[in-house]
Biopython code that builds the backbone (N, CA, C, O; Angstrom):
import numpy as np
from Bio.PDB.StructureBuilder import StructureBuilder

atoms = [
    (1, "UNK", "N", (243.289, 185.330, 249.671)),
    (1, "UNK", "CA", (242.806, 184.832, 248.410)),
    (1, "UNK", "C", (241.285, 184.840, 248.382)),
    (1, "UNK", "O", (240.778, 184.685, 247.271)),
    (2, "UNK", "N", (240.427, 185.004, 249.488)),
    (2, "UNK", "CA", (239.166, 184.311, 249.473)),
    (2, "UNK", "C", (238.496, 186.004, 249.333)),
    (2, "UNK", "O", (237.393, 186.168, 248.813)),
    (3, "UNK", "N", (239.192, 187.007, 249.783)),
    (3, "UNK", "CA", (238.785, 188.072, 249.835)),
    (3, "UNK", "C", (238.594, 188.759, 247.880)),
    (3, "UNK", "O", (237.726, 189.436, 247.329)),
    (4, "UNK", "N", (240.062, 188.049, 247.333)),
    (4, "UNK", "CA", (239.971, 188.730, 245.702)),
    (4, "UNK", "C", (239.245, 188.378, 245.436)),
    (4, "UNK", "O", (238.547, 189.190, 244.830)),
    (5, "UNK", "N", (238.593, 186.858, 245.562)),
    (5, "UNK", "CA", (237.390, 186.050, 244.660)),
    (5, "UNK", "C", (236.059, 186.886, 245.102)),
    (5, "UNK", "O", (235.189, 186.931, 244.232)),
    (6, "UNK", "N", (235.817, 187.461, 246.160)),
    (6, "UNK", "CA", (234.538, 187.909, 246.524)),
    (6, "UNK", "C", (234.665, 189.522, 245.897)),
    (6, "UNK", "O", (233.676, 190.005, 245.345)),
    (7, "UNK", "N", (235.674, 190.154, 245.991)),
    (7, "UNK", "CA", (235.611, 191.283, 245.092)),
    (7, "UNK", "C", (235.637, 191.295, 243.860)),
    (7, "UNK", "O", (234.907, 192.192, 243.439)),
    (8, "UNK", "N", (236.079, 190.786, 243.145)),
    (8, "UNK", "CA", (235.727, 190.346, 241.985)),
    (8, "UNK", "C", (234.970, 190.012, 241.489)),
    (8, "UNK", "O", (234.881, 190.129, 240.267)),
    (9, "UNK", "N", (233.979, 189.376, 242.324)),
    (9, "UNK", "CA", (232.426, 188.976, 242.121)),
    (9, "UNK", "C", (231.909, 190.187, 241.964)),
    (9, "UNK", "O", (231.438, 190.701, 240.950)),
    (10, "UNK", "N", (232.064, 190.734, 243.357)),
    (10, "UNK", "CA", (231.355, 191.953, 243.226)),
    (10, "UNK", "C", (231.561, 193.132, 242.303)),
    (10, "UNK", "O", (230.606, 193.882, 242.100)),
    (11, "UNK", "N", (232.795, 193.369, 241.697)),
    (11, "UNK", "CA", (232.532, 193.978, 240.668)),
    (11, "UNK", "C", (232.267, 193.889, 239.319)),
    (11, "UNK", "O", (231.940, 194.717, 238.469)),
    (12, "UNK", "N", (232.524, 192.460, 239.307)),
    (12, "UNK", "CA", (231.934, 192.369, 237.665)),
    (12, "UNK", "C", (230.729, 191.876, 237.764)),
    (12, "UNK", "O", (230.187, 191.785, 236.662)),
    (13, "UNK", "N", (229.786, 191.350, 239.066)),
    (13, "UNK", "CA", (228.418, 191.434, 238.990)),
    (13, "UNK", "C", (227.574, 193.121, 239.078)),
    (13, "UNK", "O", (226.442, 193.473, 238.745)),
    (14, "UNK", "N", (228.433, 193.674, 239.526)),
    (14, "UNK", "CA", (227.591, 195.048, 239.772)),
    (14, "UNK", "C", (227.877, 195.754, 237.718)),
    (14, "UNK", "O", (227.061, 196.218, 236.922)),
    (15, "UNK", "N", (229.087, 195.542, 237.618)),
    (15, "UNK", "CA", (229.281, 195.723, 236.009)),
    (15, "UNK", "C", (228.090, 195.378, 235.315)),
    (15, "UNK", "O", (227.076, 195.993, 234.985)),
    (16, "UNK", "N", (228.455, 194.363, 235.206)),
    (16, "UNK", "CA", (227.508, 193.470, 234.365)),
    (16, "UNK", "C", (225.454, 193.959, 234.616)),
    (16, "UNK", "O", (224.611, 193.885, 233.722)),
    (17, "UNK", "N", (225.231, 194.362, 235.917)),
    (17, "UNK", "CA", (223.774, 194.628, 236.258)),
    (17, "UNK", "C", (223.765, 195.996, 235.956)),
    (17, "UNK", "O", (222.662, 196.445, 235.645)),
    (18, "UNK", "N", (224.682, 196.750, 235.968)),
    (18, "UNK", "CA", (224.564, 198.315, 235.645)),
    (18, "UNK", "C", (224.666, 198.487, 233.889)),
    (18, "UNK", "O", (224.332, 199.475, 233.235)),
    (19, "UNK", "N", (225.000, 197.727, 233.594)),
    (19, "UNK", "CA", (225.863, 197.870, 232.038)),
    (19, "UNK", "C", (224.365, 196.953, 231.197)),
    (19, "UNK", "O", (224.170, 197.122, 229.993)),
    (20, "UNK", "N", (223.545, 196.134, 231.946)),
    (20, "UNK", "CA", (222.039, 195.152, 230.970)),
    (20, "UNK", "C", (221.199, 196.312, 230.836)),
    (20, "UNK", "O", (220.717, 196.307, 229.703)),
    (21, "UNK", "N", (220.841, 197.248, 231.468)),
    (21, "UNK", "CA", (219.712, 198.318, 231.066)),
    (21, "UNK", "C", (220.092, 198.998, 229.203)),
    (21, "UNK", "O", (219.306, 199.272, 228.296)),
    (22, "UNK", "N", (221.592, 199.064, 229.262)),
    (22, "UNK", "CA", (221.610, 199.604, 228.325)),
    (22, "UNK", "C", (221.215, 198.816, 226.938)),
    (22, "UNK", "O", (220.737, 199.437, 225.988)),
    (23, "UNK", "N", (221.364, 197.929, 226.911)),
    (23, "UNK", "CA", (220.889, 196.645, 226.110)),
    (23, "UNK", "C", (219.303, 197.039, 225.510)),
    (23, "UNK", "O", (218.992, 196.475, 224.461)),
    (24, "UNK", "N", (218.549, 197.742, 225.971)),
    (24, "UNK", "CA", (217.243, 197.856, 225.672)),
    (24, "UNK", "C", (216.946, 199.417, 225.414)),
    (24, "UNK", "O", (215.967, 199.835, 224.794)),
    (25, "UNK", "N", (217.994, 200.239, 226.015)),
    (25, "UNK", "CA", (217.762, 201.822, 225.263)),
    (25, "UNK", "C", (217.772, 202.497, 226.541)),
    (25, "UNK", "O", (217.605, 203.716, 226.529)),
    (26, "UNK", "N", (217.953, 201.866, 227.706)),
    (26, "UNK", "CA", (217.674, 202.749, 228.858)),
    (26, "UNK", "C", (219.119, 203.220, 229.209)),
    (26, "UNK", "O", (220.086, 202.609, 228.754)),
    (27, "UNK", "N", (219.312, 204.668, 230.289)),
    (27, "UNK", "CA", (220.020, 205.317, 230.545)),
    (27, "UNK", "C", (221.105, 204.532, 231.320)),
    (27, "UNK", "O", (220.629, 203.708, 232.101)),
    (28, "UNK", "N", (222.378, 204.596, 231.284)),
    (28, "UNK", "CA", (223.183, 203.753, 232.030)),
    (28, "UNK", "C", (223.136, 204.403, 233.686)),
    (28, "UNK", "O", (223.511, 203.911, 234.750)),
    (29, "UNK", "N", (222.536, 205.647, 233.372)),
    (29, "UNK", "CA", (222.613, 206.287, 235.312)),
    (29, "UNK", "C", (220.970, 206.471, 235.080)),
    (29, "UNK", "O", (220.448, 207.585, 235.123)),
    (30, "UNK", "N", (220.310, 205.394, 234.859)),
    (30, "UNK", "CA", (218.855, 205.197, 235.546)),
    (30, "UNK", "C", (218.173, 204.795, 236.215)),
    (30, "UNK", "O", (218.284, 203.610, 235.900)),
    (31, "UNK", "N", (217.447, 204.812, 237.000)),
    (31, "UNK", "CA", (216.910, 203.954, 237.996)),
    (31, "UNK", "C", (217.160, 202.491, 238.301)),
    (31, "UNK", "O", (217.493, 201.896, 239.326)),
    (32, "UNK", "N", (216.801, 202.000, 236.680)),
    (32, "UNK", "CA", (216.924, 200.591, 236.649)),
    (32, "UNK", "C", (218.361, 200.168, 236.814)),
    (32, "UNK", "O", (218.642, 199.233, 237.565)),
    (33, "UNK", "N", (219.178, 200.754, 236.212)),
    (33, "UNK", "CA", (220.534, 200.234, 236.033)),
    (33, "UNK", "C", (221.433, 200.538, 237.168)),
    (33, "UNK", "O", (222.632, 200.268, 237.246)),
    (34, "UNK", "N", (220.408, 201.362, 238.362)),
    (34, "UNK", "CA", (221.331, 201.459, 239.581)),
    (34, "UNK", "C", (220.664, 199.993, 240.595)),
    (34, "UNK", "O", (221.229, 199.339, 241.471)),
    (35, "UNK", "N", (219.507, 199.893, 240.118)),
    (35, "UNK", "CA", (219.164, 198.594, 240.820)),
    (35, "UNK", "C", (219.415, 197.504, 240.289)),
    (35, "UNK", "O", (219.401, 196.567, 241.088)),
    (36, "UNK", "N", (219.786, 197.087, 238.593)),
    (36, "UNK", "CA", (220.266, 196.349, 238.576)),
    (36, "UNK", "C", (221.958, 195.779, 239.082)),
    (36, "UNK", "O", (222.399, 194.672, 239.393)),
    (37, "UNK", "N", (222.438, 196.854, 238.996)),
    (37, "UNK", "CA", (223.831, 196.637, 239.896)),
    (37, "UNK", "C", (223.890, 196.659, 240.479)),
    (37, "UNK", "O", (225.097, 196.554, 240.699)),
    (38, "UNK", "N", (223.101, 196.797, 241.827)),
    (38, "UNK", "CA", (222.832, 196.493, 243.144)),
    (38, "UNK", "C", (222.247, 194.735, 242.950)),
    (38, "UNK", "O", (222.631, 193.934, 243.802)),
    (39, "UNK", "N", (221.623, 194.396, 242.172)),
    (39, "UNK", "CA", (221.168, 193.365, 242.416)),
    (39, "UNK", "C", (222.862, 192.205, 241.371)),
    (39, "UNK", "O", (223.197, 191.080, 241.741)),
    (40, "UNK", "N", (223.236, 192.632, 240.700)),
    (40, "UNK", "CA", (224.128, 192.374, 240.163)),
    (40, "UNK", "C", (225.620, 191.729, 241.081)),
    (40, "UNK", "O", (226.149, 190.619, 241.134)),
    (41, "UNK", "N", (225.895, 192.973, 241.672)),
    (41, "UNK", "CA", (226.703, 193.146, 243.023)),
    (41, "UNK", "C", (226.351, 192.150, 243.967)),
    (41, "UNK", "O", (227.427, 191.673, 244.328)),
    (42, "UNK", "N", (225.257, 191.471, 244.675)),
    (42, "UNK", "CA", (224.842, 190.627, 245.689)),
    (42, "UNK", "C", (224.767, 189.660, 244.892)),
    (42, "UNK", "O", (225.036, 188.548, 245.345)),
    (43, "UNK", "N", (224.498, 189.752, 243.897)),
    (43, "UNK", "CA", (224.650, 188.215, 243.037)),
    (43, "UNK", "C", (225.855, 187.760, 242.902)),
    (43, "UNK", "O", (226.052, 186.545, 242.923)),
    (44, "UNK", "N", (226.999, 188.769, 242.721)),
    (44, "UNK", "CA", (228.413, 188.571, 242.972)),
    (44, "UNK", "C", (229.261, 188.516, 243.518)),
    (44, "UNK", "O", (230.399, 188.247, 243.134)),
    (45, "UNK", "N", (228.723, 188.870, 244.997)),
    (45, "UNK", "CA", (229.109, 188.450, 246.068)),
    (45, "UNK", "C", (228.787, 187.111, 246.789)),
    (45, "UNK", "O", (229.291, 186.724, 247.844)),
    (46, "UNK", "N", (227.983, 186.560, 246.132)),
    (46, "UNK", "CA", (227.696, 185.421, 246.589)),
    (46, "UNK", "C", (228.090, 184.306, 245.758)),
    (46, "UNK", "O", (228.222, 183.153, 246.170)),
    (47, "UNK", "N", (228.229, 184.604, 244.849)),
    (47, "UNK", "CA", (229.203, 183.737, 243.387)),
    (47, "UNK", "C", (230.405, 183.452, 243.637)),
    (47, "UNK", "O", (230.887, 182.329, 243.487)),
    (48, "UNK", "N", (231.220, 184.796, 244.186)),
    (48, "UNK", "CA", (232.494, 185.076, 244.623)),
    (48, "UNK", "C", (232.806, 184.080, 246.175)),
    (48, "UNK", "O", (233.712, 183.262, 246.332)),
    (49, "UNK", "N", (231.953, 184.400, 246.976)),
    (49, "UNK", "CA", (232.014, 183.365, 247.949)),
    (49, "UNK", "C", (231.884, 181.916, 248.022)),
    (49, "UNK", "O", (232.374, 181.147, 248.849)),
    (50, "UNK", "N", (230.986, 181.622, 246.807)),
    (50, "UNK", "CA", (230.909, 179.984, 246.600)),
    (50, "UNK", "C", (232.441, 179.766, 246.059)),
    (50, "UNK", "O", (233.308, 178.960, 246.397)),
    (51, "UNK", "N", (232.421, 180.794, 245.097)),
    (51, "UNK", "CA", (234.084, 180.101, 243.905)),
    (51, "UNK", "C", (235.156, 180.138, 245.049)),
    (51, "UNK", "O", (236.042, 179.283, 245.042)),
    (52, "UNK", "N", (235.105, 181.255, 246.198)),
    (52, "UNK", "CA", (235.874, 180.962, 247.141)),
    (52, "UNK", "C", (236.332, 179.416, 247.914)),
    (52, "UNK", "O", (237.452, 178.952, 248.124)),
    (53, "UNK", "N", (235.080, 178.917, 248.196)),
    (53, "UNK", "CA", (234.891, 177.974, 249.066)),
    (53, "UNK", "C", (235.264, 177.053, 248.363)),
    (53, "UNK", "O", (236.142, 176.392, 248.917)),
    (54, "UNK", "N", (234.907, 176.602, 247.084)),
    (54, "UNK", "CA", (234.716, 175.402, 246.326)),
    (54, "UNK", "C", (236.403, 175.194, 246.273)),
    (54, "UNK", "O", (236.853, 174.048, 246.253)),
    (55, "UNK", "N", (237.206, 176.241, 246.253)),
    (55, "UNK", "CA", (238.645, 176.396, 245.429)),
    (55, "UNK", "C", (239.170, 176.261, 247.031)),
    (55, "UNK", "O", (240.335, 175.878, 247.142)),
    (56, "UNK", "N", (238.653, 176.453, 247.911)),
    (56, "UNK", "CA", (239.499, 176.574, 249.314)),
    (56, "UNK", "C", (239.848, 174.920, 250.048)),
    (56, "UNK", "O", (240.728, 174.516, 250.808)),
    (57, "UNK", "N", (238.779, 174.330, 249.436)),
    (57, "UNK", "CA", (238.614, 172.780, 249.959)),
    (57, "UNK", "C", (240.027, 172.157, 249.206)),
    (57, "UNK", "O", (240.321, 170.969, 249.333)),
]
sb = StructureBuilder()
sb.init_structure("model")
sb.init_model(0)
sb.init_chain("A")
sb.init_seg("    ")
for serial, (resi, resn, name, xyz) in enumerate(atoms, 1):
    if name == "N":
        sb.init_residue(resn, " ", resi, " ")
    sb.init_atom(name, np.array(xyz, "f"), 0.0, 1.0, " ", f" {name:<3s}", serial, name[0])
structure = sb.get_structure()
């Protein structure tokens, strides 16, 4: 169970950071929007691991 919550993070944070560039006119395969889903992704992996923990207690 602790493993779905952290993938799940991680993909709808990497979603979500790849998918904000476009919001402003920029390319969805652009620089920015590969670093924002990289930064997206670690944000959601670590989201995913708290919601893990909090729900595991």
């Amino acid at each position: 169970m602790e493993k779905s919550f952290i993938w799940l993070g991680v993909l709808v944070g990497s979603a979500a950071g790849s998918y904000l560039p476009t919001l402003w006119g920029a390319s969805a395969f652009s620089g920015v929007s590969i670093l924002f889903g990289s930064l997206g992704g670690a944000l959601g992996l670590w989201a995913g691991f708290v919601l893990s923990q909090r729900i595991g207690e």
